[in-house]
RODO-2510 file (C-alpha; in nm, 4 decimals, decimal comma):
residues 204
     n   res          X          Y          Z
     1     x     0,0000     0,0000     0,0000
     2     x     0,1271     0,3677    -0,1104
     3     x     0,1581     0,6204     0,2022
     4     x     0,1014     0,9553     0,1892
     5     x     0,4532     1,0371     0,2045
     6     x     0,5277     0,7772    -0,1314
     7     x     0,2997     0,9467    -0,3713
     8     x     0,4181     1,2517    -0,2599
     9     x     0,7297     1,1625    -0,3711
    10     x     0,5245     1,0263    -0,6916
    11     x     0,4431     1,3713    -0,7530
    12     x     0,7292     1,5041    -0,7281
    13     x     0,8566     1,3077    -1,0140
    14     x     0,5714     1,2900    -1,2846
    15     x     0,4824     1,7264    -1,2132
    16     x     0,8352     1,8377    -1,3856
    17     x     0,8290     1,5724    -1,6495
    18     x     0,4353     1,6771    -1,7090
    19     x     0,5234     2,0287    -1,7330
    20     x     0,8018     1,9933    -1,9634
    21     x     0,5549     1,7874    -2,2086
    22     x     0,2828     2,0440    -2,1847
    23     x     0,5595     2,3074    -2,2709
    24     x     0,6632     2,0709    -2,5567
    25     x     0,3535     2,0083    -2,6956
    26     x     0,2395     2,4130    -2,6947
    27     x     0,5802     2,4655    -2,8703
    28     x     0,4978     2,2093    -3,1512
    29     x     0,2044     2,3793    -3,2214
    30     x     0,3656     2,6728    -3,1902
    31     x     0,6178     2,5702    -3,4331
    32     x     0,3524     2,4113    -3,7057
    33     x     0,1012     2,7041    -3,6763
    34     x     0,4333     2,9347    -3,8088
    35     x     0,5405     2,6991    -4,0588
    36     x     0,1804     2,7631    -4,1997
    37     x     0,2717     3,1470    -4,1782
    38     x     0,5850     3,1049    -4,3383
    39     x     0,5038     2,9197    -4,6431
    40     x     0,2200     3,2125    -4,6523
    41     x     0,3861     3,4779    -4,6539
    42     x     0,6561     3,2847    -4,9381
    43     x     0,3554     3,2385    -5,1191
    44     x     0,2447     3,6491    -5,0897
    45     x     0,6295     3,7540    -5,1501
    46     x     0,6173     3,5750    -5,4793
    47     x     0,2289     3,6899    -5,5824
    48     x     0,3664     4,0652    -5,4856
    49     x     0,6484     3,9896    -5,7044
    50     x     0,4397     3,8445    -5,9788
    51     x     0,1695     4,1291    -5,9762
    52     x     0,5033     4,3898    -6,1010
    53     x     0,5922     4,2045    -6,3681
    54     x     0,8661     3,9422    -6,1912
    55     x     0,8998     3,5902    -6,2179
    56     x     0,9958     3,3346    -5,9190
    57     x     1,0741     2,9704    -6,0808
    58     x     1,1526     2,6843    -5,7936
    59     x     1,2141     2,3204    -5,8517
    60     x     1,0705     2,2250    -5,5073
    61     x     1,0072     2,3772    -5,1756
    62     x     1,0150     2,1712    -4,7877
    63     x     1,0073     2,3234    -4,4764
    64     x     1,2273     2,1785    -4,1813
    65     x     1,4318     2,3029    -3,9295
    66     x     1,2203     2,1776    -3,5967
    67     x     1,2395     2,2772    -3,3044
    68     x     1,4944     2,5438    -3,3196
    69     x     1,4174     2,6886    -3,6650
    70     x     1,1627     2,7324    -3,9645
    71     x     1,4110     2,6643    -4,2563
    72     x     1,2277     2,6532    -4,5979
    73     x     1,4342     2,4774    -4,8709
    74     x     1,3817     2,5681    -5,2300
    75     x     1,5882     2,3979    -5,4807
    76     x     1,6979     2,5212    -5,8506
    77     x     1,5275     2,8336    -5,7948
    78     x     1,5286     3,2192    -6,0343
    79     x     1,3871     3,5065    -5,9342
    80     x     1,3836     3,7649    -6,2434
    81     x     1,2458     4,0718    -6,3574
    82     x     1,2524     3,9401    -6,7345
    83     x     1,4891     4,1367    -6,9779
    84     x     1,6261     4,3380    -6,6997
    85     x     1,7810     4,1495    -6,4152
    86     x     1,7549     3,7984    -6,3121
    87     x     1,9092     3,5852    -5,9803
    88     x     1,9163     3,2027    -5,9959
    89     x     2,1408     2,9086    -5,8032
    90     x     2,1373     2,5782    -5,6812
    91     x     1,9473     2,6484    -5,3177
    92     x     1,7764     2,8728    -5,1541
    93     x     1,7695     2,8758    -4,7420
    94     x     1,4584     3,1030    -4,6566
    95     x     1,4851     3,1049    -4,2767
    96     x     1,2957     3,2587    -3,9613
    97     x     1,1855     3,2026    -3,5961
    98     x     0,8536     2,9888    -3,5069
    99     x     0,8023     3,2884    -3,2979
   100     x     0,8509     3,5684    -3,5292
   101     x     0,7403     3,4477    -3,8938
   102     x     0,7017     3,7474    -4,0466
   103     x     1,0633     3,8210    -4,0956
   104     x     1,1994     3,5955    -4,3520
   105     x     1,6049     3,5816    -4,3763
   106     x     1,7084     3,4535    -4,7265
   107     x     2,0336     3,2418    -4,7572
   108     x     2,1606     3,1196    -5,1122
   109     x     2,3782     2,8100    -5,1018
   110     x     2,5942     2,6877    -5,3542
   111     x     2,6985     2,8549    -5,7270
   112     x     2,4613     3,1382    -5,8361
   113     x     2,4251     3,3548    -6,1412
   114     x     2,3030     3,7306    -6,1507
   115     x     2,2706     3,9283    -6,4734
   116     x     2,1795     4,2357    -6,5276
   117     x     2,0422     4,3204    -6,8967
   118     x     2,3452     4,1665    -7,0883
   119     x     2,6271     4,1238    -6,7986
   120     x     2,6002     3,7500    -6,6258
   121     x     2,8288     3,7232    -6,3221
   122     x     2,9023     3,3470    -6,1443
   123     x     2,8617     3,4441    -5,7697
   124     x     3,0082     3,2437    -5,5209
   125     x     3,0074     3,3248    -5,1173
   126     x     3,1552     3,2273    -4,8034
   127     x     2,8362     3,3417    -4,6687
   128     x     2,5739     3,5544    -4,8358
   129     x     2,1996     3,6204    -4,6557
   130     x     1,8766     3,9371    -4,7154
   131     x     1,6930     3,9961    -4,4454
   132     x     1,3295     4,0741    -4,5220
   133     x     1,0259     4,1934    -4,3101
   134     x     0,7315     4,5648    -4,3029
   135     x     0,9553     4,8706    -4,3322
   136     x     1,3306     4,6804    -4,3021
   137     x     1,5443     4,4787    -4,5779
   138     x     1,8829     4,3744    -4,4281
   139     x     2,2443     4,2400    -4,6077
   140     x     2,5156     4,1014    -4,5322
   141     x     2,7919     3,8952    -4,6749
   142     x     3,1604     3,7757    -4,6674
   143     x     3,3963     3,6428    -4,9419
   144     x     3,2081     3,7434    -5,1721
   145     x     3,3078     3,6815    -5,5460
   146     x     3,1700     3,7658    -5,9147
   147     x     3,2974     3,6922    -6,1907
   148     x     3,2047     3,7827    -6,5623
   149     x     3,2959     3,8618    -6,9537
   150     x     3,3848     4,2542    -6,8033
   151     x     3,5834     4,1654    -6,5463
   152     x     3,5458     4,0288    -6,1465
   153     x     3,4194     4,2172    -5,8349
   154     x     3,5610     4,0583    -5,4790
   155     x     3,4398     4,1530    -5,1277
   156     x     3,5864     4,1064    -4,8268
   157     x     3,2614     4,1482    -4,6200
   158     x     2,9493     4,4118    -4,6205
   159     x     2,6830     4,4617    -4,3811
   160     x     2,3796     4,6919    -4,4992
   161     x     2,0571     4,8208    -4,3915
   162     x     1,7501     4,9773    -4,5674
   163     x     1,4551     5,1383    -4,2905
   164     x     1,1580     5,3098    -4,4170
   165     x     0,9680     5,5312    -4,1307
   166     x     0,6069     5,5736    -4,0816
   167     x     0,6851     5,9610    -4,1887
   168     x     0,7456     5,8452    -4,5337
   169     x     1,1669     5,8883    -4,5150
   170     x     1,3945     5,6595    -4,5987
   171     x     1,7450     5,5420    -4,4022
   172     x     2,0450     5,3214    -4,5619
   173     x     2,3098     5,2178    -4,3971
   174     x     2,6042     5,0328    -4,5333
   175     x     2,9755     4,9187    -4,4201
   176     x     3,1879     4,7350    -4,6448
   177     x     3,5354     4,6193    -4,6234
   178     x     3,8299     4,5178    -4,8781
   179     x     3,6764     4,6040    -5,2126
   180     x     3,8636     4,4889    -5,4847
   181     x     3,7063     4,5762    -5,8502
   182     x     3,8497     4,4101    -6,1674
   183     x     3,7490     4,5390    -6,5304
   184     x     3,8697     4,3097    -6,7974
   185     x     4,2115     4,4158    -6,9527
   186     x     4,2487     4,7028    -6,6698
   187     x     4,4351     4,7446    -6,3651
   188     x     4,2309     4,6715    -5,9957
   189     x     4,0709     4,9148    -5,8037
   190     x     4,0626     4,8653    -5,4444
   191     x     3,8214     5,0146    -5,1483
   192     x     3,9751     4,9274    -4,7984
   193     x     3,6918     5,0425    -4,5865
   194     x     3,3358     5,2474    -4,6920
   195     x     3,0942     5,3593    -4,4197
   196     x     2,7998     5,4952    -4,5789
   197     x     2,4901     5,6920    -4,4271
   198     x     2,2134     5,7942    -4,7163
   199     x     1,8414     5,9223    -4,6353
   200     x     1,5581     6,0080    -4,8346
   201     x     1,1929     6,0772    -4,9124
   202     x     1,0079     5,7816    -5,0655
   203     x     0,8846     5,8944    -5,4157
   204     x     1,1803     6,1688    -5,4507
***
């Protein structure tokens, strides 16, 4: 027969291990509910881009990362505005917080190619992410390296950011190092450090 005293001690030892599965449980659905807010607002980004006139092209899309992260994968993937500019690579990390799914954080893995009207550059980066969410876009990147038919463009690293107030002004911020610029058939050009502060009216 259990005493008192021995399912006390019961207690003691099936409360934490209840708690913790509660907490578990709420963060699953935590984490599912904004996995279904992710691949919405993936799926509004690319009607917004659509209704201007740009195209997004993806071989496949998945969305892992659990518990930590919400980590959409999209493979073979171009994003273009046709006969003006055009992005495309291997993979595409789109990543944010079960938390926070309205600010999306995109991370290109592998080979890429960017053209812009008839210049195609190979990209290739140690590291290369955009951060996107209302009123913010975010960069940052380091070893950064393009290559094309006019010449090659290497960066050391860059870190840049793009507000828009509620008052209808504009902020960008930018801080680059070790710029090295390489026309075809010319000698380098080389930027040590930049620190740049621009701000604006939206619509000037």
């Amino acid at each position: 027969m259990t005493t008192p005293k021995g399912r006390a001690k019961r207690r003691y030892i099936i409360v934490p291990f209840a708690i913790v599965g509660v907490i578990f449980a709420a963060y699953s659905v935590l984490w599912v509910h904004g996995a279904g807010i992710m691949k919405q607002a993936i799926a509004d980004f690319i009607a917004d881009e659509e209704a201007v006139g740009h195209t997004i092209v993806m071989e496949r899309m998945k969305v892992k990362g659990y518990p930590f992260t919400l980590r959409a994968q999209i493979d073979q993937f171009t994003w273009a505005a046709p006969g003006e500019w055009s992005w495309s690579g291997e993979r595409l990390h789109i990543v944010t917080l079960p938390y926070d799914p309205s600010r999306l954080i995109f991370a290109p893995r592998g080979p890429q190619t960017m053209s812009y009207g008839d210049h195609t550059y190979g990209v290739t980066a140690q590291a290369l992410s955009v951060g996107l969410e209302a009123g913010k876009v975010s960069a940052e990147t380091e070893g950064f390296n393009a290559v094309g038919p006019g010449g090659q463009i290497a960066l050391e690293s860059l870190k840049a950011n793009w507000i828009e107030n509620e008052d209808g002004t504009w902020i960008l911020g930018a801080a680059l190092r070790q710029l090295v610029a390489t026309p075809k058939d010319k000698p380098s050009m080389t930027a040590h450090f930049w620190n740049i502060a621009v701000s604006g009216v939206i619509g000037d």
